[in-house]
C-alpha positions as CSV (number, residue, x, y, z in Angstrom):
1,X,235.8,79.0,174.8
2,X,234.0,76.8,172.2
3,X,230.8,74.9,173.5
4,X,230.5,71.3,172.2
5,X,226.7,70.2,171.5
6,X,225.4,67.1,171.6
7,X,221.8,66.6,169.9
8,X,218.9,65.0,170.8
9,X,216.8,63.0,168.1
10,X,214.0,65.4,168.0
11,X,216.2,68.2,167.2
12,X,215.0,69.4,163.5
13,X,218.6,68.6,160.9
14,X,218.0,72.5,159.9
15,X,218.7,73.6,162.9
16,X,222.2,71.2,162.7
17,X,222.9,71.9,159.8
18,X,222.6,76.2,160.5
19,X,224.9,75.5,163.5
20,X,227.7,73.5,161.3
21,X,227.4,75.9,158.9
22,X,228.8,78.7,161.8
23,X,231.3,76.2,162.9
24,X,229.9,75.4,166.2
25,X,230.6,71.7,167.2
26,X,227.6,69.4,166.5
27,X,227.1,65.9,167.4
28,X,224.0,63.9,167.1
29,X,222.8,61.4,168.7
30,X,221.8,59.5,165.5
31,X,225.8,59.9,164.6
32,X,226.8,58.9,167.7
33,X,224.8,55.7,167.6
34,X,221.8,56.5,170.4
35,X,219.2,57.3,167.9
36,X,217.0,54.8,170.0
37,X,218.3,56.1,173.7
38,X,215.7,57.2,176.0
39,X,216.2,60.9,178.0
40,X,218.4,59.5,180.9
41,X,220.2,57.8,179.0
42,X,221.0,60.8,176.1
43,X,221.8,63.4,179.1
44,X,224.5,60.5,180.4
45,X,225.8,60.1,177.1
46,X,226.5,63.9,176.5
47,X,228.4,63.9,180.2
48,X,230.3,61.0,178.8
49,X,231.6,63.2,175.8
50,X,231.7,66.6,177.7
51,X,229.2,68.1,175.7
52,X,225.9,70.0,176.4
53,X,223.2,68.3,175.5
54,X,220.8,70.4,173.1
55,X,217.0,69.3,173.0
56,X,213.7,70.3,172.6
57,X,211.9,68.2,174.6
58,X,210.0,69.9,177.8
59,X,209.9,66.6,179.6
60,X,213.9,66.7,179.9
61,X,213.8,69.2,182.3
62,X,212.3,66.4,184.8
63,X,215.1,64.3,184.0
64,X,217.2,66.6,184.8
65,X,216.3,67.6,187.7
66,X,216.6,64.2,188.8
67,X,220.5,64.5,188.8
68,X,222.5,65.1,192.2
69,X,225.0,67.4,191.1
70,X,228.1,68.2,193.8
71,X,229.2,71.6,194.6
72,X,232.3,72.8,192.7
């Protein structure tokens, strides 16, 4: 099973670029068109494209936490 990624602005292009290079699948957000989307809106836009979303900001983590997730 492959894992899709889906990065956030902040997310240094070395890091990117070391990840493409071992064939994982990279998208960023500045590709994708959101290089101006706020946290909410990043973590909703990675759902949308089934990917995880990749980051490096600590504040996400309160966003996230914001979502209602239901049980499997």
């Amino acid at each position: 099973m492959t894992i899709a990624l889906y990065m956030d602005v902040h997310v240094h292009r070395a890091i990117t670029t070391g990840l493409r290079l071992r064939d994982v699948d990279v998208l960023t957000a500045q590709e994708d068109g959101y290089r101006t989307a706020n946290d909410d809106r990043l973590l909703d836009r990675a759902t949308e494209v089934q990917r995880v979303l990749f980051t490096q900001d600590d504040d996400l983590l309160v966003e996230a936490n914001r979502v209602e997730y239901l049980p499997l």
